[in-house]
Backbone as CSV, one residue per row, in Angstrom:
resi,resn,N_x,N_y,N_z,CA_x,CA_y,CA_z,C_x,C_y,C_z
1,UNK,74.058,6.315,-63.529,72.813,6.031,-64.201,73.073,6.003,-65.707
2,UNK,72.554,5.137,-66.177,73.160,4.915,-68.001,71.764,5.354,-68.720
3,UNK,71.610,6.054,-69.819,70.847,6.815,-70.142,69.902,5.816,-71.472
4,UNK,68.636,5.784,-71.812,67.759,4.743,-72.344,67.685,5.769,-73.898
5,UNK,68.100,4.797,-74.857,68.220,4.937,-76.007,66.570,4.457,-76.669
6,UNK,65.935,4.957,-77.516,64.579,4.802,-78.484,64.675,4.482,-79.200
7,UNK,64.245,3.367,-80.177,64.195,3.752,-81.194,63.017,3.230,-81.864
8,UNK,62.249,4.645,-82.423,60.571,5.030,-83.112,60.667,4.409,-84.551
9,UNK,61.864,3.674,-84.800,61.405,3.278,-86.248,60.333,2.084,-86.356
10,UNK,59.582,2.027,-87.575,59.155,1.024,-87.725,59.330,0.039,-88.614
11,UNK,60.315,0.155,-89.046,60.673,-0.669,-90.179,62.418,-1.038,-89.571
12,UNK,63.188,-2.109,-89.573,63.847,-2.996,-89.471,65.003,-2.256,-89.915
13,UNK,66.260,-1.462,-90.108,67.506,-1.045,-91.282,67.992,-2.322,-91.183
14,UNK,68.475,-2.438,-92.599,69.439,-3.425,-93.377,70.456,-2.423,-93.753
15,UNK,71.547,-3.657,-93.008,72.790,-2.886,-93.996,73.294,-3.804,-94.689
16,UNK,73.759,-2.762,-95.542,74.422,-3.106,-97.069,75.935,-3.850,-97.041
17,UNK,76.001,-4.388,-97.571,77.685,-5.004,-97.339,78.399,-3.684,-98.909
18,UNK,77.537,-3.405,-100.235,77.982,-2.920,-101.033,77.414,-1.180,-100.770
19,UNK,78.632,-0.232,-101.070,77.626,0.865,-100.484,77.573,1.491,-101.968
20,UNK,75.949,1.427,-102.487,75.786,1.879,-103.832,75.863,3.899,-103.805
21,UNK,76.465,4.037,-105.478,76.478,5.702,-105.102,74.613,5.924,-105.011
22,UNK,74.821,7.308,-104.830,73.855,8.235,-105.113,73.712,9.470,-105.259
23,UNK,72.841,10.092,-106.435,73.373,11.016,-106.834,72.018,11.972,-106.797
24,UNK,72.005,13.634,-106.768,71.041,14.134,-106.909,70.664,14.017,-108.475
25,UNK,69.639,13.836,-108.669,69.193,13.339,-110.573,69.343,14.821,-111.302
26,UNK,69.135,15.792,-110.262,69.226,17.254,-110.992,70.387,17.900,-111.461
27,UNK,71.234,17.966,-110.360,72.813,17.789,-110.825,74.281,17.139,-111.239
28,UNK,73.250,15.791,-111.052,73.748,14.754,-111.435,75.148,14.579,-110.378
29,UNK,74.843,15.676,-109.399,76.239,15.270,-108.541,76.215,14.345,-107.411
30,UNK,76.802,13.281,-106.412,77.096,12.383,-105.685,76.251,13.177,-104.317
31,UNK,75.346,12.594,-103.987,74.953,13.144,-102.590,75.842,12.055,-101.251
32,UNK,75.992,10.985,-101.739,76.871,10.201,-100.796,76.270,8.952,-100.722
33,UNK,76.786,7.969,-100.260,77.272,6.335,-100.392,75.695,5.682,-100.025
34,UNK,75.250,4.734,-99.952,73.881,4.280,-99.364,74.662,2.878,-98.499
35,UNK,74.388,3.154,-96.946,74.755,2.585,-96.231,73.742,1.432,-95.489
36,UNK,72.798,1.675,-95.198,71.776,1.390,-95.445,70.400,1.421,-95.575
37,UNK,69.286,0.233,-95.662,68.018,0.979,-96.364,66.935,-0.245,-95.528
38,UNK,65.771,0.844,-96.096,64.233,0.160,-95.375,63.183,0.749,-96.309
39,UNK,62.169,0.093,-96.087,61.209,0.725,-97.273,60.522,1.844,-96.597
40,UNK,60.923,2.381,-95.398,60.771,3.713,-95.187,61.437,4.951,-95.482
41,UNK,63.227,4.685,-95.584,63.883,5.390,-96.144,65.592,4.286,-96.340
42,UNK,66.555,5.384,-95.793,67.936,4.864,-95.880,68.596,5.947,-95.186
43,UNK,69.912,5.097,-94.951,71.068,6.119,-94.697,72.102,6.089,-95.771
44,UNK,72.807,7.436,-95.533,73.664,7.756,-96.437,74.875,8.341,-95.736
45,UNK,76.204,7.625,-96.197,77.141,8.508,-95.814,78.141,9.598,-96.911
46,UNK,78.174,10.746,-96.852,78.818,11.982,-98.013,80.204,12.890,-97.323
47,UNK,80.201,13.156,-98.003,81.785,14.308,-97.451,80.855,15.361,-97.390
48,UNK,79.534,15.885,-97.702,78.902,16.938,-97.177,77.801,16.842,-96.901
49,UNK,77.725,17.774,-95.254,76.224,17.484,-94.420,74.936,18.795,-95.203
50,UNK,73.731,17.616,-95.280,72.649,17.755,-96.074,71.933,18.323,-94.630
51,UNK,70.853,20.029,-95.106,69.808,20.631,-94.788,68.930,19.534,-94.043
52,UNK,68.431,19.422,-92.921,66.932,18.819,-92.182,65.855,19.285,-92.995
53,UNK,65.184,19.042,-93.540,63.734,19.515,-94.151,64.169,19.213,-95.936
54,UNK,65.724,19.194,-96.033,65.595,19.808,-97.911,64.991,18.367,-98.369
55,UNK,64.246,18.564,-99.504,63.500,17.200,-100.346,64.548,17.303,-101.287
56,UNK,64.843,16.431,-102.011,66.208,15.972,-102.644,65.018,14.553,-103.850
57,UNK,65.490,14.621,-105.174,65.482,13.650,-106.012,66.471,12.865,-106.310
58,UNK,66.465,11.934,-105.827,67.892,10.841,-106.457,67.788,10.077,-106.846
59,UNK,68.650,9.395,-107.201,69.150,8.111,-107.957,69.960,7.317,-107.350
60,UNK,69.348,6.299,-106.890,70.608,4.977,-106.845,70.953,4.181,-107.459
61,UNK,72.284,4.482,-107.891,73.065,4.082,-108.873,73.090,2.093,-108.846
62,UNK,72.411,1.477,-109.625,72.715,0.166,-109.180,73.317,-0.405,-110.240
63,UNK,74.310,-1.180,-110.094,75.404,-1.502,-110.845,75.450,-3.623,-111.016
64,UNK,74.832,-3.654,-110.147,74.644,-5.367,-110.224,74.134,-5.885,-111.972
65,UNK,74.148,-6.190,-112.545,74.165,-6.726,-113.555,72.504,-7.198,-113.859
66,UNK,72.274,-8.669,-112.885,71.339,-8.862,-112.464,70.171,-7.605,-111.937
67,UNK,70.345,-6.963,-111.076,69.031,-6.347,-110.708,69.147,-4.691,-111.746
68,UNK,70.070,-4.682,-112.754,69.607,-3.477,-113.369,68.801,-3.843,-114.336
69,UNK,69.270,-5.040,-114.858,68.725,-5.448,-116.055,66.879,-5.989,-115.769
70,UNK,66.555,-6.134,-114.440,65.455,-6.007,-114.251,64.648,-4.708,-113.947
71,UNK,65.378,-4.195,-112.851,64.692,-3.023,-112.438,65.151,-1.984,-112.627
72,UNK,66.114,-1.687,-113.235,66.798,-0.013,-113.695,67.283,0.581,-112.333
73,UNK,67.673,2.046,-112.296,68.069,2.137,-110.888,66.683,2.685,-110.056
74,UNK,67.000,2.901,-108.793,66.015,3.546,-107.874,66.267,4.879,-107.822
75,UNK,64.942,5.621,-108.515,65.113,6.942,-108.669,63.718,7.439,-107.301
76,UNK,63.788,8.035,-106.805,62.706,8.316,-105.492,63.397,9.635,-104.954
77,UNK,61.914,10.568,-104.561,62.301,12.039,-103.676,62.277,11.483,-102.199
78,UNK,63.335,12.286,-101.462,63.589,11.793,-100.363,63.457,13.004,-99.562
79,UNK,63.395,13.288,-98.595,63.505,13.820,-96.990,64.502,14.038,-96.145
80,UNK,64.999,15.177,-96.296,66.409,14.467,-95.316,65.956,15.351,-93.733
81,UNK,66.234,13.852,-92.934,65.262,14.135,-91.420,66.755,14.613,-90.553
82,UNK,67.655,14.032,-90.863,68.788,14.531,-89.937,70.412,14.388,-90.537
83,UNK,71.122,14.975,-90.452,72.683,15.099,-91.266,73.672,15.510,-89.314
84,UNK,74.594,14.273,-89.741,75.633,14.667,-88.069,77.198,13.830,-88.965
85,UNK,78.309,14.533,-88.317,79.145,14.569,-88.911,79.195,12.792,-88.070
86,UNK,79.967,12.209,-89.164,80.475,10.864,-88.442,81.368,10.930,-87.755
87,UNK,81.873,9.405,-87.164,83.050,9.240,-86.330,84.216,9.560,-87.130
88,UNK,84.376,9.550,-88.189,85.382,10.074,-89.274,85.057,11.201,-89.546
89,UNK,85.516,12.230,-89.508,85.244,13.973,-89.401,85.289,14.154,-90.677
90,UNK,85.686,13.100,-91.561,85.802,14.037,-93.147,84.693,13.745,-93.580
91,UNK,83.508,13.066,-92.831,82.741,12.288,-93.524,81.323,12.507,-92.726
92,UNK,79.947,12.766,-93.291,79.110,13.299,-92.762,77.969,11.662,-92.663
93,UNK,76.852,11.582,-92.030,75.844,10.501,-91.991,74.628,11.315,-92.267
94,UNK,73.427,10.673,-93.290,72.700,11.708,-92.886,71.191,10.493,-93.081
95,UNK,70.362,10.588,-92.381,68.788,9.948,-92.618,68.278,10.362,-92.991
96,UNK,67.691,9.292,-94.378,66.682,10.656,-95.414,65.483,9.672,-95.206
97,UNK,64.095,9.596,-95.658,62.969,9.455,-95.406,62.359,9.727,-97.088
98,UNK,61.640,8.198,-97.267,61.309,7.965,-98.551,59.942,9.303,-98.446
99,UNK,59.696,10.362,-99.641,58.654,10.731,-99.675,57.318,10.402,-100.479
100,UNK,57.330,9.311,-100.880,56.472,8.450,-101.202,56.932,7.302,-102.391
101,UNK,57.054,6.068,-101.935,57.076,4.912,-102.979,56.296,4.332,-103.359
102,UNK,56.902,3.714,-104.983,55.510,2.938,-105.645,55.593,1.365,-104.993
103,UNK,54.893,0.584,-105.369,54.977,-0.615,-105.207,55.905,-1.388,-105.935
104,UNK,56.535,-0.745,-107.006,57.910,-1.275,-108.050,58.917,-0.751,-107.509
105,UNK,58.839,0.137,-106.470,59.967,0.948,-106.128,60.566,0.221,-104.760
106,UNK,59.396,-0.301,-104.089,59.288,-1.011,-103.079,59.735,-2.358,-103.353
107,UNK,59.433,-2.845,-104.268,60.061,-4.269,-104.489,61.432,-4.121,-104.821
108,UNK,62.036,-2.935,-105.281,63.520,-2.868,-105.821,64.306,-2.885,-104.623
109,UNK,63.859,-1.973,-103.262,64.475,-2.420,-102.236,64.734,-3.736,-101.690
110,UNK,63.077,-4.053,-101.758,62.973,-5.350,-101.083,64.365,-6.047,-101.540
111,UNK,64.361,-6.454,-103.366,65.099,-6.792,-103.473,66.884,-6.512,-103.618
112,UNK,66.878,-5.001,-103.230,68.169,-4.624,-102.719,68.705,-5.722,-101.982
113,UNK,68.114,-5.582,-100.717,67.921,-5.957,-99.284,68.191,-7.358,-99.405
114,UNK,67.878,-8.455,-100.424,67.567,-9.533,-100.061,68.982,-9.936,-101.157
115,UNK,69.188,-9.170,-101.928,70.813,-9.421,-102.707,72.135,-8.959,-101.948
116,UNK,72.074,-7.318,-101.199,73.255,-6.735,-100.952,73.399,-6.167,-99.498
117,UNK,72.310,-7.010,-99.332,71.944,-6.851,-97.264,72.306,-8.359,-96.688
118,UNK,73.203,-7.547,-95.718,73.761,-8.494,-94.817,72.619,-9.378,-94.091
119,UNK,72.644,-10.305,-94.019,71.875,-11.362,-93.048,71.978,-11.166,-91.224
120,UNK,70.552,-10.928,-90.864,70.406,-10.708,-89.816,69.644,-12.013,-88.643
């Protein structure tokens, strides 16, 4: 018997072909890579697994030329709903969950998504 997989999202993940950093804005240190994203949240992959419940402020570091010079980076408090070590053991995955975006914040994905997201 093969076992039935869910999935409750409602929003679509895009992945990234570029994996932008990200950093906590408080310590300015690397929380881990942005693998990919939705205007509900993102994934992230780090060399260290992140708390279920901790709220986290970050920054995604965006480096494109083009979309900084419009939109600066994406700074947003996040959620982190689940952290599991990856198929690479040195290396952790974790799903964080936007805790509320603006409508400028929302278009910066959008246009993440529509520059550094793979075509589906």
């Amino acid at each position: 018997m093969s076992a039935v997989i869910v999935n409750h999202r409602l929003h679509t993940r895009r992945k990234l072909y570029y994996y932008l950093e990200v950093i906590d804005k408080n310590s300015k240190i690397e929380v881990g890579r942005l693998v990919d994203i939705h205007v509900a949240g993102m994934l992230l992959i780090g060399t260290r697994r992140l708390d279920s419940g901790l709220k986290l402020d970050i920054r995604v570091l965006i480096d494109d030329d083009l979309l900084e010079t419009k939109y600066g980076n994406l700074d947003v408090q996040v959620l982190v709903r689940w952290s599991k070590q990856d198929i690479n053991p040195d290396y952790y995955v974790t799903g964080v969950q936007f805790v509320e975006i603006t409508p400028e914040q929302e278009e910066l994905i959008n246009e993440l998504i529509r520059t550094i997201g793979f075509r589906e």
